[in-house]
Backbone as CSV, one residue per row, in Angstrom:
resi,resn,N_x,N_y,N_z,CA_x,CA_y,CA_z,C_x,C_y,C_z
1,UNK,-20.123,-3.573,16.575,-19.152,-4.315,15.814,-19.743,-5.689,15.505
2,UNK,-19.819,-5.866,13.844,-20.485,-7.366,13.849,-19.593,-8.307,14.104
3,UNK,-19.889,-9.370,13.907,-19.310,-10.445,14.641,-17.737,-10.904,13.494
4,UNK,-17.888,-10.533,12.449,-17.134,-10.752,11.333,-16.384,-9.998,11.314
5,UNK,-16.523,-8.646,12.105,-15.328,-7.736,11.949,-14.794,-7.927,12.835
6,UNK,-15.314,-7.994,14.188,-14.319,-8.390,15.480,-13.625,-9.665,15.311
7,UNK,-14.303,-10.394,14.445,-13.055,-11.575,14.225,-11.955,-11.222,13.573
8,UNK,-12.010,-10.815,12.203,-10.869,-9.357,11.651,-9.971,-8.691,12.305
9,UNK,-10.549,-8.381,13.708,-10.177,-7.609,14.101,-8.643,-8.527,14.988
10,UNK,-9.623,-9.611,15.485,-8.429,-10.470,16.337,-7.917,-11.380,15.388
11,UNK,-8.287,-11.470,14.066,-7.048,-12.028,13.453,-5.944,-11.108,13.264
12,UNK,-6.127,-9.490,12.752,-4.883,-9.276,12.111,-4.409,-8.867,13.429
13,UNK,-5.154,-8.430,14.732,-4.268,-8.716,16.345,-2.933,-9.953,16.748
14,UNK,-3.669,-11.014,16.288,-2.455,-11.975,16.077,-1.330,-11.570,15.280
15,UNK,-1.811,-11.448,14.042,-1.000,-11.788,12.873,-0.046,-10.561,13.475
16,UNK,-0.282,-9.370,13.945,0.820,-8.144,14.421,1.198,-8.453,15.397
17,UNK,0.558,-9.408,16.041,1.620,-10.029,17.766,2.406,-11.022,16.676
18,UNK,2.340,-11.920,16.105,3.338,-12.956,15.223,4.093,-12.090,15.039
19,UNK,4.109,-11.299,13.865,4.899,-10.390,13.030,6.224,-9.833,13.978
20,UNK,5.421,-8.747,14.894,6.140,-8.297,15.885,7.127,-9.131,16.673
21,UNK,6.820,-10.497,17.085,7.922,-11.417,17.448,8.740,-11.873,16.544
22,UNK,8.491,-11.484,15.188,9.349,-12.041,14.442,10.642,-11.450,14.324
23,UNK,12.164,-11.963,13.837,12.924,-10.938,13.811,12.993,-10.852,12.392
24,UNK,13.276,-9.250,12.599,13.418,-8.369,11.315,14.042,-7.409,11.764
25,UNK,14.683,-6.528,10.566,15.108,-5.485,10.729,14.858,-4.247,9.594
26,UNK,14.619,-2.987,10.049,13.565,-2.261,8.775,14.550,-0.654,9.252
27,UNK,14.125,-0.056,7.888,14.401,1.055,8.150,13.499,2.333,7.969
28,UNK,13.696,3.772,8.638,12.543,4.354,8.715,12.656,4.505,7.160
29,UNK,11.176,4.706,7.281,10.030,5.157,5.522,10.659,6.489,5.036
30,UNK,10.867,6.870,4.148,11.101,8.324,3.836,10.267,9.021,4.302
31,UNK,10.755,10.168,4.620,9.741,11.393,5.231,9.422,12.321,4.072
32,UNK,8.886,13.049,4.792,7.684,14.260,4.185,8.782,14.640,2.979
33,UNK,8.607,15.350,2.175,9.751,16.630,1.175,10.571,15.552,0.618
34,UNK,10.346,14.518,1.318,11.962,13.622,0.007,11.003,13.126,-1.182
35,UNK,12.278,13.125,-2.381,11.691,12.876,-3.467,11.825,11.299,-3.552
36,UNK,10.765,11.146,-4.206,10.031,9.740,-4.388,10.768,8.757,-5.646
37,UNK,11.563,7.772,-5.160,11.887,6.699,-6.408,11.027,6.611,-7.292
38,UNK,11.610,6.910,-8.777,10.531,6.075,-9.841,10.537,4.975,-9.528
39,UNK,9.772,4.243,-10.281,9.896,2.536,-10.505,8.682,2.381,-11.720
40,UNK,8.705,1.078,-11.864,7.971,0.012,-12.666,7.636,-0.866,-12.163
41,UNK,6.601,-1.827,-12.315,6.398,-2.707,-11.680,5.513,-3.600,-12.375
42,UNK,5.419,-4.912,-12.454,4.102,-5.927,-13.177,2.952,-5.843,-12.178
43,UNK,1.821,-5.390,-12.332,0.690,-5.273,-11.418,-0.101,-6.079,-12.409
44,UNK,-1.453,-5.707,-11.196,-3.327,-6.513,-12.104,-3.878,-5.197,-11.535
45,UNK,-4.923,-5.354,-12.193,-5.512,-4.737,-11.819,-7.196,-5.595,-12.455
46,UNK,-8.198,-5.968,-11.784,-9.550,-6.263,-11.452,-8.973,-8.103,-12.379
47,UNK,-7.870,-8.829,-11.448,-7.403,-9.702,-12.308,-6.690,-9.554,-13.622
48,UNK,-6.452,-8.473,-14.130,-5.851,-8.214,-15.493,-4.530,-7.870,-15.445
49,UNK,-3.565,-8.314,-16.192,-1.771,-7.586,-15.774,-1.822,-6.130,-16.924
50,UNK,-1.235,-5.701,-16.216,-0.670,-3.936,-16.661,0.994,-3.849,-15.660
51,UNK,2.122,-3.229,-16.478,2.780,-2.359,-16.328,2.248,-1.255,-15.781
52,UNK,2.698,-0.811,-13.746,2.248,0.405,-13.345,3.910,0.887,-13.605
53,UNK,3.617,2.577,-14.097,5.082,3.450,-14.064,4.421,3.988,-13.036
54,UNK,5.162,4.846,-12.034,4.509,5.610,-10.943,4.826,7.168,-11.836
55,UNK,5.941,7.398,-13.381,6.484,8.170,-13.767,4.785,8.411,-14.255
56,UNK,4.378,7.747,-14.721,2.905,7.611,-15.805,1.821,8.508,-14.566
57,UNK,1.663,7.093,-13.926,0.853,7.767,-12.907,0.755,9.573,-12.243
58,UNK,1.938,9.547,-11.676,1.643,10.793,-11.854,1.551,12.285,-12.277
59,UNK,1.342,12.129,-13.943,0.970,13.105,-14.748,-0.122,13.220,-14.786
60,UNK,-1.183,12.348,-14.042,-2.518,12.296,-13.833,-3.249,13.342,-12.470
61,UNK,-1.855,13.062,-11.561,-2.403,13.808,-9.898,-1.339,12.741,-9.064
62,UNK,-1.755,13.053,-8.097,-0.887,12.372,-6.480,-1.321,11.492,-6.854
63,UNK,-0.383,10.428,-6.347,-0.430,8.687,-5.954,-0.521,8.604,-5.009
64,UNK,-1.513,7.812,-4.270,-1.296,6.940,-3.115,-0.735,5.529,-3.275
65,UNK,0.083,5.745,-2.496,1.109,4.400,-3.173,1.409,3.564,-1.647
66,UNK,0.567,2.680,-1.315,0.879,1.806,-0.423,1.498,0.343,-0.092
67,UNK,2.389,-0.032,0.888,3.356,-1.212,0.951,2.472,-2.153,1.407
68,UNK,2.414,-3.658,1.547,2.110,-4.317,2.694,2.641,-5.437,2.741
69,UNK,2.414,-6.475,3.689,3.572,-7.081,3.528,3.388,-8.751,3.172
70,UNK,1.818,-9.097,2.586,1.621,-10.094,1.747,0.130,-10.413,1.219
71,UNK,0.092,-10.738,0.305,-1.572,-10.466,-0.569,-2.144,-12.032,0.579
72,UNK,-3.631,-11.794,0.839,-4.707,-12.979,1.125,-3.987,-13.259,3.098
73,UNK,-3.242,-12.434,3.453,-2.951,-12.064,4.736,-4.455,-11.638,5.654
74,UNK,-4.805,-11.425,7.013,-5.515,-10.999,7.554,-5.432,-9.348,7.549
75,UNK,-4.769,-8.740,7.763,-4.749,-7.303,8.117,-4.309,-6.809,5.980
76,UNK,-3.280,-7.375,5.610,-3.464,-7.030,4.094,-4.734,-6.802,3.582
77,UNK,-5.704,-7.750,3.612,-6.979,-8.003,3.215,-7.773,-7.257,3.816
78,UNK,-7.851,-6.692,4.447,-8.677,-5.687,5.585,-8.522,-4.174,4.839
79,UNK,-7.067,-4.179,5.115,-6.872,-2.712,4.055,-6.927,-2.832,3.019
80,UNK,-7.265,-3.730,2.164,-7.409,-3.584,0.459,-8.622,-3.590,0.578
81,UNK,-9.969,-3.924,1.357,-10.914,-3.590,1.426,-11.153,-2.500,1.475
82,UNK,-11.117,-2.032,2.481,-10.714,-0.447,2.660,-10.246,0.818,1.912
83,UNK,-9.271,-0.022,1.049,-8.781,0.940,0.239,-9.752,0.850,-1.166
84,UNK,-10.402,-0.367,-1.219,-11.623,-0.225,-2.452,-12.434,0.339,-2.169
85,UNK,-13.564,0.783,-0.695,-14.231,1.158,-0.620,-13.721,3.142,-1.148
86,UNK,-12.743,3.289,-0.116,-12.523,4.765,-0.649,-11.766,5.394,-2.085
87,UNK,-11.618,4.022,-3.059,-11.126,4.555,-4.557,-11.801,5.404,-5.056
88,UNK,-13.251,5.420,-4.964,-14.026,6.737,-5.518,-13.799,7.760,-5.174
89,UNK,-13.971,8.143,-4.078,-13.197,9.195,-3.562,-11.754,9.851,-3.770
90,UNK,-10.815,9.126,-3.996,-9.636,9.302,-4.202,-9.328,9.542,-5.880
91,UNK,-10.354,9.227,-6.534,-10.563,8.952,-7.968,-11.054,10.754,-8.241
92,UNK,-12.249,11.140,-7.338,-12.511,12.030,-7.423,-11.854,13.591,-7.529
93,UNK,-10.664,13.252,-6.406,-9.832,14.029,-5.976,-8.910,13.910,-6.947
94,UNK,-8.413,12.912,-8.011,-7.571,13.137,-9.343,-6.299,12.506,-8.906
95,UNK,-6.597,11.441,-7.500,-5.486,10.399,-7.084,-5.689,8.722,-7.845
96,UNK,-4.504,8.197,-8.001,-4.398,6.943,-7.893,-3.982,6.609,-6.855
97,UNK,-4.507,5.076,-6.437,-4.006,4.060,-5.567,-3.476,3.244,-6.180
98,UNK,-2.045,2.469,-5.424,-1.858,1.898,-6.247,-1.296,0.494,-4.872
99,UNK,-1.387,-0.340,-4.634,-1.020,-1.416,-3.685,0.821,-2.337,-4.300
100,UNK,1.538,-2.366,-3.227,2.664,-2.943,-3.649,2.879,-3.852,-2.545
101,UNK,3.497,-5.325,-3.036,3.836,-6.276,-1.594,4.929,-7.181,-2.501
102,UNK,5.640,-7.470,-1.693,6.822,-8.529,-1.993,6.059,-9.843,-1.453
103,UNK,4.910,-9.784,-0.502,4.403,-11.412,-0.002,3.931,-11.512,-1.244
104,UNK,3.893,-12.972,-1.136,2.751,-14.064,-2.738,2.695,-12.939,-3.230
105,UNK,3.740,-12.785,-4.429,3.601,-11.850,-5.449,2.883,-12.381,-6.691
106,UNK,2.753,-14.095,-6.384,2.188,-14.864,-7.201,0.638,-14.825,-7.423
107,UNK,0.244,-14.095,-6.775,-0.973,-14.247,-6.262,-2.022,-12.560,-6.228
108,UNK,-1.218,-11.935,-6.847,-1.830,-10.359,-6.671,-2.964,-10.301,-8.254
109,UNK,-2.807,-10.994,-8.846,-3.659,-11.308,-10.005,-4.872,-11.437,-9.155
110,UNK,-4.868,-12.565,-8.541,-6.315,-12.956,-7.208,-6.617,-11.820,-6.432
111,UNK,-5.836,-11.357,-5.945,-5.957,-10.403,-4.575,-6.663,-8.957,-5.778
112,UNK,-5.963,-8.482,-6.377,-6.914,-7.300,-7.190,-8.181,-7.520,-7.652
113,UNK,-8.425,-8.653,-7.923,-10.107,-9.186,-8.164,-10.637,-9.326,-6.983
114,UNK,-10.293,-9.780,-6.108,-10.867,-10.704,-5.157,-10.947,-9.360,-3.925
115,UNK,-9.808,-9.012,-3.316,-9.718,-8.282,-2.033,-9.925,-6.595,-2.832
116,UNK,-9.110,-6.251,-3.666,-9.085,-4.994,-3.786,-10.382,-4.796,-4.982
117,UNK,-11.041,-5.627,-5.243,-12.278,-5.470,-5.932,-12.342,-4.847,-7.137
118,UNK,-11.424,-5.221,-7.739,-11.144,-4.332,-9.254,-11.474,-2.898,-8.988
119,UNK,-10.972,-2.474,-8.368,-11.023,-1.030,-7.753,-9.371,-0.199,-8.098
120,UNK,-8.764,-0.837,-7.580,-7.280,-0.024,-8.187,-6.161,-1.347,-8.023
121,UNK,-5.115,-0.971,-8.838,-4.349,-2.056,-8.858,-3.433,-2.380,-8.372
122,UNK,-2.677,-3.444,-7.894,-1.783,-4.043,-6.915,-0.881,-4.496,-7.676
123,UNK,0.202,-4.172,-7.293,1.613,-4.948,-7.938,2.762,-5.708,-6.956
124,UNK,3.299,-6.341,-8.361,4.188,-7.473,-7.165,5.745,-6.852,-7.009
125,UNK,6.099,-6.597,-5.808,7.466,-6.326,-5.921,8.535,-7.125,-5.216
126,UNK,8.866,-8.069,-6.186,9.960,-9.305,-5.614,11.368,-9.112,-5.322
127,UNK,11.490,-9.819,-3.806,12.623,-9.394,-3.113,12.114,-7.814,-3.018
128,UNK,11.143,-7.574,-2.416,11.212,-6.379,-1.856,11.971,-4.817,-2.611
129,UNK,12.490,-4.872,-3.933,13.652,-3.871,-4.340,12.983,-2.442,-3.968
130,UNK,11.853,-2.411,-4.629,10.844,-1.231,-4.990,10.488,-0.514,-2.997
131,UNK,10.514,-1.240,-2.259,10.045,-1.248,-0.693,11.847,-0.745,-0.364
132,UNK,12.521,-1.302,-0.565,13.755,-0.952,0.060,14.134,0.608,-0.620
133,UNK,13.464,0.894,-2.021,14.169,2.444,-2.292,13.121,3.658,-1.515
134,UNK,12.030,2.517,-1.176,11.346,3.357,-0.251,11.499,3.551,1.212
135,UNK,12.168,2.468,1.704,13.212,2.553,3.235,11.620,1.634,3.883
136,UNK,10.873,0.990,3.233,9.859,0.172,4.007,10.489,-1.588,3.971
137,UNK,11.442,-1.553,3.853,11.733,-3.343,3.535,12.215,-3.628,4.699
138,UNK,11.913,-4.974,4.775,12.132,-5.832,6.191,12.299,-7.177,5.781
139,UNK,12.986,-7.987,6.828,13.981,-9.321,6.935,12.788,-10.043,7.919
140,UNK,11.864,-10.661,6.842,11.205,-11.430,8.188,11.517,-13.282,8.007
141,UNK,12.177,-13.883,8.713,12.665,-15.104,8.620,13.665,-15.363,7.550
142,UNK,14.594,-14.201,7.443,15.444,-14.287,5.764,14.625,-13.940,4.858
143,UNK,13.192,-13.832,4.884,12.712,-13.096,3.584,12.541,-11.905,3.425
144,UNK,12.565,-11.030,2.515,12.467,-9.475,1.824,11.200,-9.586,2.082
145,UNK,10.288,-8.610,2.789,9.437,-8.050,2.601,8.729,-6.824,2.847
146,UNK,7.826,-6.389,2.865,7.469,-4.653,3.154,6.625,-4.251,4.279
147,UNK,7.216,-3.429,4.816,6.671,-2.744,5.960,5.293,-2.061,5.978
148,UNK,3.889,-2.128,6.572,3.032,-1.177,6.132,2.999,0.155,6.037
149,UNK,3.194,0.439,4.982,3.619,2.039,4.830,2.952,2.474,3.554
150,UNK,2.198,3.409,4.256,1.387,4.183,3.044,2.020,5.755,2.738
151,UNK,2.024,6.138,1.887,2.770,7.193,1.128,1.655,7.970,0.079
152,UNK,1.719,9.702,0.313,1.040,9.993,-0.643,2.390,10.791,-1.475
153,UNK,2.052,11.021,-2.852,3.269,11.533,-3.691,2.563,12.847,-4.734
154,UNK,3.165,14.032,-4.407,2.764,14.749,-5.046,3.064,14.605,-6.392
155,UNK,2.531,15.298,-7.950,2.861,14.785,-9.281,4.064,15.518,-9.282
156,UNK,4.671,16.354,-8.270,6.052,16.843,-8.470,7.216,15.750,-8.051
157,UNK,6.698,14.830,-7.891,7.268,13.717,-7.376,7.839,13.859,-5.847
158,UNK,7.597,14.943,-5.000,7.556,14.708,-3.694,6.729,13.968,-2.366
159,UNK,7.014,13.275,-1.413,6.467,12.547,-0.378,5.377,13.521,0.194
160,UNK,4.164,13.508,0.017,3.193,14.368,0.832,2.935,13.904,2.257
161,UNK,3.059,12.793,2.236,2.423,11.842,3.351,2.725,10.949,3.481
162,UNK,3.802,10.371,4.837,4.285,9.317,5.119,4.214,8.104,6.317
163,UNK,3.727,7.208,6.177,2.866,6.843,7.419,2.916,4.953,7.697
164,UNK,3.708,4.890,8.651,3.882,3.179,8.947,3.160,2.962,10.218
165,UNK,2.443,1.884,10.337,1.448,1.232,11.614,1.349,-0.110,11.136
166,UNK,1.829,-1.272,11.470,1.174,-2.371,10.909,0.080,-2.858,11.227
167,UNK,-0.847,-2.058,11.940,-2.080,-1.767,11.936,-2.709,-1.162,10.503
168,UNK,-3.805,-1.855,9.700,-4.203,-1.321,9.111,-5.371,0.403,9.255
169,UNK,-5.416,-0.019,10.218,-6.752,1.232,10.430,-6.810,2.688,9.912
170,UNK,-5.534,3.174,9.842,-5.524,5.075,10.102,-5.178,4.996,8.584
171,UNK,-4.315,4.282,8.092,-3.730,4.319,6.693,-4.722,4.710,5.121
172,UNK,-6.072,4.707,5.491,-6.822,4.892,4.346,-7.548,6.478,4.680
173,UNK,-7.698,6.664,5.852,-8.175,8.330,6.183,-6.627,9.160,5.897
174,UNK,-5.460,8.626,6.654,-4.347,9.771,6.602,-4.334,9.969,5.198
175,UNK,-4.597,9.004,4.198,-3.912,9.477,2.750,-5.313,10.258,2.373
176,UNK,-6.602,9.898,2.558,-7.301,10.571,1.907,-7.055,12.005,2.598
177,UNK,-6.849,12.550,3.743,-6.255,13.684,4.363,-5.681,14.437,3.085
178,UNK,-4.525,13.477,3.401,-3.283,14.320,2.783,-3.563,14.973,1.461
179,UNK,-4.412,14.172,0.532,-4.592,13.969,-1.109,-5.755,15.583,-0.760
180,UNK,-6.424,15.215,0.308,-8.034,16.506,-0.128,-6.732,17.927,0.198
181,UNK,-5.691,17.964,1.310,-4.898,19.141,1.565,-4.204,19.106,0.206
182,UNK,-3.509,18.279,-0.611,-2.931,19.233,-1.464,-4.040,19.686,-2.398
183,UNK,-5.190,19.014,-2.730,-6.176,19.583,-3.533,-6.400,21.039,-3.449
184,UNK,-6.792,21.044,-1.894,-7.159,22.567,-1.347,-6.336,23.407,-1.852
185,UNK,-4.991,23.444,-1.794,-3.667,24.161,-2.094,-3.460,24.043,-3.431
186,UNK,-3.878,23.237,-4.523,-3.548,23.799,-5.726,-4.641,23.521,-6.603
């Protein structure tokens, strides 16, 4: 472990001991078979704004459609790394990624250039609305924001894969999982 990741490592350690003391209150993520809210949303993507439909998206293949709970964060930034490194892959397989956060929504213009590497695009979802039809929203100090919860969505618009840790770590293998099993199957 280089020295840069174990620091990574004990920042977003803090930032989930903070978090965790914080009060909030959340509800579970939708599970497997439930059907998936449309939405809309103002995203960037490699710094650029686009309208994501998730209706759009997936006539293409499964979405991976992940929450978090603020752009230029320690553990946020860790998994948008993460999730750039494996876009090819997921690209391959005939998935989008797509990143959603109610934190500094002001700021996801930066964070898609910068953290998610013009790799796939991040959108802002204020006051949390888009996180709450997904049952990932949380009350942290009176503010709306989103639970880490990654979600894969079949193009039938069902939940393939549903998965909260505010740990970033497992969240970029479970979806690529999920995305190569429905491949296999259809």
């Amino acid at each position: 472990m280089t020295m840069i990741t174990r620091r990574i490592t004990q920042m977003v350690a803090g930032v989930g001991m903070a978090f965790a003391a914080a009060s909030f209150t959340a509800q579970a993520a939708l599970p497997v078979g439930a059907a998936a809210p449309q939405f809309q949303l103002h995203a960037a993507l490699g710094g650029k704004p686009l309208d994501f439909s998730l209706q759009q998206a997936l006539k293409k293949g499964p979405v991976v459609l992940y929450f978090f709970p603020a752009a230029f964060t320690a553990g946020c930034t860790l998994e948008a790394h993460e999730f750039a490194e494996a876009t090819d892959k997921f690209t391959q397989l005939g998935a989008t990624v797509i990143g959603v956060t109610a934190g500094n929504t002001d700021q996801i213009s930066q964070f898609s250039k910068l953290e998610c590497r013009d790799k796939f695009a991040v959108a802002a979802d204020p006051g949390a609305k888009v996180a709450a039809q997904y049952q990932t929203a949380v009350q942290v100090k009176g503010k709306a924001m989103s639970e880490r919860t990654s979600y894969v969505i079949s193009p039938e618009g069902k939940i393939l894969m549903s998965y909260t840790d505010r740990n970033p770590d497992q969240h970029i293998q479970k979806a690529l999982d999920a995305v190569q099993q429905y491949r296999s199957a259809h």
